[in-house]
C-alpha positions as CSV (number, residue, x, y, z in Angstrom):
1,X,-146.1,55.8,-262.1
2,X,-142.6,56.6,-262.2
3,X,-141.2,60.2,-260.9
4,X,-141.1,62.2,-264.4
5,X,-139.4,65.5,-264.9
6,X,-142.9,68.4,-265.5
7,X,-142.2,71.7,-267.1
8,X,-145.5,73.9,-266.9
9,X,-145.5,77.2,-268.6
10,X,-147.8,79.8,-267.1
11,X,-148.7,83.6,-268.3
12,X,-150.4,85.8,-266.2
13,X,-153.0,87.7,-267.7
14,X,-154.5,89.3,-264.8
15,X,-156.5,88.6,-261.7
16,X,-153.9,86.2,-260.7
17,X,-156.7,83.0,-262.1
18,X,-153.9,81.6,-264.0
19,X,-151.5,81.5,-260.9
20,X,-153.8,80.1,-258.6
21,X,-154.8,77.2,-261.3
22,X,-151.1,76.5,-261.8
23,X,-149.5,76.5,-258.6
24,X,-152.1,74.1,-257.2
25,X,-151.6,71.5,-260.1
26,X,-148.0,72.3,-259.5
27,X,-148.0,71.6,-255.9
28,X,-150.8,68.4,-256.4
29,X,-148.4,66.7,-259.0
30,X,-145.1,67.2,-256.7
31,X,-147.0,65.9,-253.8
32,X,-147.9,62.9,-255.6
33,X,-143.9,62.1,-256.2
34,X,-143.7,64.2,-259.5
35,X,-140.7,67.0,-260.0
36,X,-142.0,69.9,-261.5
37,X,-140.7,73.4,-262.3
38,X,-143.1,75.8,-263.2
39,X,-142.2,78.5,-265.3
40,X,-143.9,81.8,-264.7
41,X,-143.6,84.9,-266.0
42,X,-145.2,87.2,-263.3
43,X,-144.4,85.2,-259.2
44,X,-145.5,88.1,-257.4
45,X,-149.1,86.4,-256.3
46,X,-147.2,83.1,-255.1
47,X,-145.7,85.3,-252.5
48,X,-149.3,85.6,-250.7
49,X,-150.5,82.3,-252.5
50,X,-148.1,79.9,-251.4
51,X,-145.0,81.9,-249.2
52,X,-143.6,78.6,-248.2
53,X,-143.4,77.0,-251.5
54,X,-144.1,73.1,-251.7
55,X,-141.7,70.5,-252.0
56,X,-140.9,68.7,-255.3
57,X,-141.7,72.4,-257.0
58,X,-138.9,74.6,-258.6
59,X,-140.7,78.1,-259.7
60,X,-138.7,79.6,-262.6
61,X,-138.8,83.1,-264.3
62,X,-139.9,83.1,-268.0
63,X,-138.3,81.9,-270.4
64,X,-137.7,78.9,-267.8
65,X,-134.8,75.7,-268.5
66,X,-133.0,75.5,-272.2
67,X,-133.7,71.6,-271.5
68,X,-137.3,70.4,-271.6
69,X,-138.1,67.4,-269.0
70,X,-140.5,64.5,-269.5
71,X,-143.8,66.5,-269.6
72,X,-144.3,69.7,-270.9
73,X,-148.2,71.4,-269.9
74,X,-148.4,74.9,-271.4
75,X,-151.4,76.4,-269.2
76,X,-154.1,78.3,-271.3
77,X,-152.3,78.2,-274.8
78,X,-149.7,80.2,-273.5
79,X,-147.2,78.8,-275.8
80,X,-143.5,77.9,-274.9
81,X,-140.9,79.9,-275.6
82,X,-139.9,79.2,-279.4
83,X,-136.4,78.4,-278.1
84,X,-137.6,75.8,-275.5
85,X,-140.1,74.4,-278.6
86,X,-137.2,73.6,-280.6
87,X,-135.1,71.8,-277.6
88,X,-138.2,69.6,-277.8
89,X,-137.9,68.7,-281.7
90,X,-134.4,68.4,-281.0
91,X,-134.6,65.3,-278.3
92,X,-134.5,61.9,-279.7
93,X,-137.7,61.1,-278.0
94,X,-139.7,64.2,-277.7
95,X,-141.3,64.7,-274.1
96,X,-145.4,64.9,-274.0
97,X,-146.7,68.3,-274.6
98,X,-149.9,69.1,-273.6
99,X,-152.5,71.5,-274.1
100,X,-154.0,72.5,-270.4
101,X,-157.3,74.4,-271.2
102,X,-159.9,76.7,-269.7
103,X,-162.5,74.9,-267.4
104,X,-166.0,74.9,-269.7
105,X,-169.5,72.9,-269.4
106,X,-169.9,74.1,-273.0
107,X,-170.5,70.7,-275.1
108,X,-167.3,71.0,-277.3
109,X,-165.2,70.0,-274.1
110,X,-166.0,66.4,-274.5
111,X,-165.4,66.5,-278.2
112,X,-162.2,68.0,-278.1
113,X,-160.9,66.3,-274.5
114,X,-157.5,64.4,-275.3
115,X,-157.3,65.3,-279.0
116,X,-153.7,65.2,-280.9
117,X,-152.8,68.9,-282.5
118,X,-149.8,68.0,-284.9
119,X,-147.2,70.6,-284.9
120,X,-145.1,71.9,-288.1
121,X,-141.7,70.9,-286.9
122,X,-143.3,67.2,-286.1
123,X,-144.3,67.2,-282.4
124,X,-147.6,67.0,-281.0
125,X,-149.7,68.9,-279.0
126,X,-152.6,67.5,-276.7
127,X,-155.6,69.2,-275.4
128,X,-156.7,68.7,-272.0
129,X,-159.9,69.9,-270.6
130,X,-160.8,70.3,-267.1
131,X,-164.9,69.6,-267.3
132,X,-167.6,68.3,-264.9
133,X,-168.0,65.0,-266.8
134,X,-166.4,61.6,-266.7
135,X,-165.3,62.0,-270.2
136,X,-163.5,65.4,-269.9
137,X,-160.2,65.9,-267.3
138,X,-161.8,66.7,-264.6
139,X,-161.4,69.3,-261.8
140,X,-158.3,69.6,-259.3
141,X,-159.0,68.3,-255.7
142,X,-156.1,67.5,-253.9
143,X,-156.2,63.9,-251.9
144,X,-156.8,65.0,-248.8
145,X,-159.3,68.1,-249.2
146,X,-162.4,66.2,-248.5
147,X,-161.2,65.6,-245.5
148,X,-160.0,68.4,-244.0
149,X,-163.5,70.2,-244.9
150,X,-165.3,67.4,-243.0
151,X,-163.0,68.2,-239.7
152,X,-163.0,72.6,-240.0
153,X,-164.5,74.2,-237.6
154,X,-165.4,77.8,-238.9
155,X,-165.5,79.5,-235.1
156,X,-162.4,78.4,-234.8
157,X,-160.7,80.1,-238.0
158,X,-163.0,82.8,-237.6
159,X,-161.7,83.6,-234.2
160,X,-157.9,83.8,-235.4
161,X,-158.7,86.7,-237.4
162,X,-160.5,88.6,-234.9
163,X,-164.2,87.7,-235.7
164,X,-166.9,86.1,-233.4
165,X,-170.3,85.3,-235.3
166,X,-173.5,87.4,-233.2
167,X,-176.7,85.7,-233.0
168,X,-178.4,84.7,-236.1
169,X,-175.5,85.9,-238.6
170,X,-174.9,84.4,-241.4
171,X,-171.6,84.3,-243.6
172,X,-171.4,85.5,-246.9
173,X,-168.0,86.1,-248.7
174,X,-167.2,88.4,-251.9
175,X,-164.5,87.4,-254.2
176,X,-165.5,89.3,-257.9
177,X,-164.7,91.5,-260.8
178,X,-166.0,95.0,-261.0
179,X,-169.8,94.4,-261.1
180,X,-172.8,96.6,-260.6
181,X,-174.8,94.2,-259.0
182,X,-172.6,94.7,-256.0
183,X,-174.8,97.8,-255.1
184,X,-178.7,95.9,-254.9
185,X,-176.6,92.5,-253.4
186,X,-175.8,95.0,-250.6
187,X,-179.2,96.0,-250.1
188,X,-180.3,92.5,-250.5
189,X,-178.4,91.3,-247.3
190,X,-179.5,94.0,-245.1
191,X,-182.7,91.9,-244.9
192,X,-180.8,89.9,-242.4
193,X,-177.8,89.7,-239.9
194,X,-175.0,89.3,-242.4
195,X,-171.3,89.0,-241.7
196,X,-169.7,90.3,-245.3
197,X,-166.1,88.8,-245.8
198,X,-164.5,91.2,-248.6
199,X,-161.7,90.1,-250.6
200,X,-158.4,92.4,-251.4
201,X,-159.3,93.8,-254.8
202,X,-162.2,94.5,-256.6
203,X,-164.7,93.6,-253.9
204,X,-162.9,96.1,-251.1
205,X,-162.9,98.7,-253.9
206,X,-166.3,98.9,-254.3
207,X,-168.0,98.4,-251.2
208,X,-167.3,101.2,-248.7
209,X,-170.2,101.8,-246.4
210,X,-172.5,98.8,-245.8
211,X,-176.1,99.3,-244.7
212,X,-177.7,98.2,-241.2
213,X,-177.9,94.8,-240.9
214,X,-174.6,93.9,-243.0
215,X,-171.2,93.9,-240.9
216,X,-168.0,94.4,-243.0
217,X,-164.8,92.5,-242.6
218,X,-161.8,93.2,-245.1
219,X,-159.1,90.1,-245.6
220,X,-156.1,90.6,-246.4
221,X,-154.5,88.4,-248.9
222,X,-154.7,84.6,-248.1
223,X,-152.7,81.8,-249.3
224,X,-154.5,79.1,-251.1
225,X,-155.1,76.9,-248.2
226,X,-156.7,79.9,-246.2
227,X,-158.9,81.1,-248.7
228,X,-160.2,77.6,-249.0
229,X,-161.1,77.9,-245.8
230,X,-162.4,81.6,-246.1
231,X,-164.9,79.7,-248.4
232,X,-165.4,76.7,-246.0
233,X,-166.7,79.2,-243.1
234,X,-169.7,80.6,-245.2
235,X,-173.2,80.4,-245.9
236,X,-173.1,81.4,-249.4
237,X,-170.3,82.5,-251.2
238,X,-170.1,84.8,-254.7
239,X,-166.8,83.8,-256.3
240,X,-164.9,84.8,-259.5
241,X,-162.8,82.8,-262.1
242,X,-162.0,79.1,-262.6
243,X,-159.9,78.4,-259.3
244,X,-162.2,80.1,-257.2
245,X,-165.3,78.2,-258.9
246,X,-163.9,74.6,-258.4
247,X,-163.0,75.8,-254.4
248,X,-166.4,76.9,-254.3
249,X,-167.8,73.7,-255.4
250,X,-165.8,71.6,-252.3
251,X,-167.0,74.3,-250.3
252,X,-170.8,72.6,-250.7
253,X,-172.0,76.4,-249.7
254,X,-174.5,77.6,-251.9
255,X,-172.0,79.8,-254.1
256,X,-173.0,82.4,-256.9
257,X,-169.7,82.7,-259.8
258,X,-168.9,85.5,-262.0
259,X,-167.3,84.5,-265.1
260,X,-164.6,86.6,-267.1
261,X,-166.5,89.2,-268.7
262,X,-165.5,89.0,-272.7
263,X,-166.4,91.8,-275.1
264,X,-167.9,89.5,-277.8
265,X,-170.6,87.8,-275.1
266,X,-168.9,84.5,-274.8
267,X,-169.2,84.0,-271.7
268,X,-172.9,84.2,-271.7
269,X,-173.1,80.5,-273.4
270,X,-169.9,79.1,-271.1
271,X,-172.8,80.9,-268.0
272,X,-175.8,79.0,-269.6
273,X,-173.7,75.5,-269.9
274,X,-172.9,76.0,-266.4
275,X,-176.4,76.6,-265.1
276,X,-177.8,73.6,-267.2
277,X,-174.7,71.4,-265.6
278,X,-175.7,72.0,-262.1
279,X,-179.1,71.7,-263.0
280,X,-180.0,75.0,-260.9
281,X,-183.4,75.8,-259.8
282,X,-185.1,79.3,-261.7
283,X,-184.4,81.1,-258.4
284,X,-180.5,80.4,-258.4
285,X,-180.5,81.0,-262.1
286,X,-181.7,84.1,-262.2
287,X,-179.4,85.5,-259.5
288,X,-176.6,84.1,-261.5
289,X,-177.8,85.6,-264.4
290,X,-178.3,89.0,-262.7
291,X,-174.8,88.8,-261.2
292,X,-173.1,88.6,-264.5
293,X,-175.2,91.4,-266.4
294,X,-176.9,88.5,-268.0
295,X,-180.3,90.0,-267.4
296,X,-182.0,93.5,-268.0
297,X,-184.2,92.3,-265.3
298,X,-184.2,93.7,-261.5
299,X,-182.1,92.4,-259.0
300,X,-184.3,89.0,-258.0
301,X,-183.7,88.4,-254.8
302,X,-181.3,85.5,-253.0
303,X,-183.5,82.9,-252.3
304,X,-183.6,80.7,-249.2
305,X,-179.8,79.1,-248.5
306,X,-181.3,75.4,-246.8
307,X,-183.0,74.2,-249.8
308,X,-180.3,76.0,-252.4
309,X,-177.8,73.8,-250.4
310,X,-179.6,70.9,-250.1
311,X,-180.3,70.9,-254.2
312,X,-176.7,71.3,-255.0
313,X,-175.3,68.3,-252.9
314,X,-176.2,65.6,-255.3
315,X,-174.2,67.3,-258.6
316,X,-170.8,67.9,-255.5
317,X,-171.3,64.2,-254.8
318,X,-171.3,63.5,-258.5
319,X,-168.2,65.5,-259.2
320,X,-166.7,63.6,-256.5
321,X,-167.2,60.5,-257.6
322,X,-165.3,61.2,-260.4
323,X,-161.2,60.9,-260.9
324,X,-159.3,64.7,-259.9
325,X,-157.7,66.3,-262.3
326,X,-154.6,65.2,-261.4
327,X,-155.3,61.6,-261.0
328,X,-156.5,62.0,-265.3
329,X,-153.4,63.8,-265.8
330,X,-151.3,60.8,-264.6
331,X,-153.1,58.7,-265.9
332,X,-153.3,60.6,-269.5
333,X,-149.6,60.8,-269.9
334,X,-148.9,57.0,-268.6
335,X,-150.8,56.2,-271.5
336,X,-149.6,58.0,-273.8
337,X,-146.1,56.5,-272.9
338,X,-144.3,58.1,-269.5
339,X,-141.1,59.8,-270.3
340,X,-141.9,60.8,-274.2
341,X,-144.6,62.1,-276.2
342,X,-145.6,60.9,-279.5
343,X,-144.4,62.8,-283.1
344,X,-146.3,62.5,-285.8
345,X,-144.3,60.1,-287.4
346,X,-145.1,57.2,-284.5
347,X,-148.6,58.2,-284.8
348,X,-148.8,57.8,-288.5
């Protein structure tokens, strides 16, 4: 494929999610000969993310170029600026403008996978879903990932930040939301030697004291190749958000996730979809459950890590099999015509 021109538009909400998601496509495209310039409107967490940058990627402040390039990817639905929008109506060949949604197991992310979404001043939109399925877009894994998990050595990374593993600890790390499960998770670990990695944020904020048994360690902020490791160097981790989930997955740690909590209860059904995708055991469920208020039930316990692991390999292997998201992403827009996206009219 030749070297296109990527424009990919990113708002931060909060929690920096939407960063992290963007910079590594950003950085997985330009690696793989693409020119990209992402256009963010908040850069503060790629200073800690990604300091050194990556070649073949221009970051630019909101509202980003007056010219559109070859591709345009708004991440999330965070629409274009309506000025940039109308340089693309105003090329003779429009570039491709896609649609880069939210990672979901839910069934409607194989319906609606590579759908067109005409637009009133004749361009079109496509949506592109991340899923767990060879007919969605996949999940991002980087070429060489694989490989550098198969040749880490955790003592080793664990000694550079001042930590040596005592006899029979295990690893757990803590990457989440506000969540008050933290509390009876806390108590849960004490029932053996436990080395507790905390995560800047929400986890540091609401774990102070730990009890006997569970040995604290507070991280600083990592870039995203460290805290791939970070999640590399455990026994189990609990994680938070769409990047982290994915990383976790790599990982092949047993991993617990906490979704964005929604007001309405939405992300109980995207929780359920995700559970029925990984075909997890009762055990696993029900911590999952429990960990994202899903259950008036008691705290159930972790269950054994060895055969939690061992039941999770098959679905990782799976998901490897399957094309990266990058890899679909290439391959979506040489297909749909490298260099310019289809109107309506050449559609019609």
């Amino acid at each position: 494929m030749p070297a296109l021109q990527w424009d990919l538009f990113c708002h931060v909400v909060d929690n920096f999610g939407d960063a992290g998601v963007c910079w590594r496509l950003a950085a997985d495209l330009a690696a793989r000969g693409q020119r990209v310039r992402l256009v963010i409107d908040d850069a503060r967490p790629l200073a800690f993310m990604a300091p050194a940058g990556a070649p073949g990627v221009q970051v630019w402040p909101w509202p980003g170029p007056d010219y559109p390039g070859d591709v345009v990817v708004e991440a999330f639905g965070c629409n274009p600026p309506a000025a940039f929008v109308g340089a693309m109506a105003g090329r003779a060949r429009a570039p491709l403008w896609i649609n880069l949604e939210y990672l979901s197991a839910e069934g409607y992310v194989e319906r609606s996978h590579g759908l067109p979404s005409p637009q009133r001043n004749g361009l079109m939109k496509w949506f592109f879903f991340p899923g767990f399925t060879a007919r969605t877009g996949g999940l991002l894994r980087e070429p060489g990932v694989m490989l550098a998990r198969a040749a880490f050595e955790r003592q080793d990374w664990l000694a550079r930040r001042g930590l040596t593993l005592r006899a029979g600890e295990r690893v757990v790390t803590l990457f989440c939301y506000d969540n008050a499960a933290v509390a009876p998770l806390l108590a849960d670990l004490a029932h053996a030697p436990t080395l507790l990695l905390l995560t800047p944020g929400a986890a540091q904020a609401q774990v102070g004291a730990a009890p006997a048994g569970v040995r604290l360690h507070r991280l600083p902020w990592l870039t995203q190749a460290d805290f791939d490791r970070l999640l590399w160097s455990a026994d189990l981790n609990f994680v938070r958000g769409e990047d982290s989930l994915v990383r976790a997955l790599w990982a092949g740690a047993p991993f617990v996730w906490q979704l964005y909590p929604q007001d309405d209860g939405a992300h109980r059904a995207k929780l359920e979809a995700m559970l029925a995708a990984m075909g997890a055991a009762a055990e696993v469920a029900a911590v999952w459950r429990a960990w994202n208020g899903a259950a008036a039930a008691p705290w159930p316990g972790l269950p054994p890590l060895d055969p939690w692991r061992a039941a999770l390999q098959p679905w990782r292997s799976a998901l490897l099999a399957q094309p990266d998201l990058t890899t679909a992403l290439l391959a979506f827009v040489a297909g749909k015509g490298a260099g310019g996206g289809a109107s309506i009219e050449t559609l019609s």
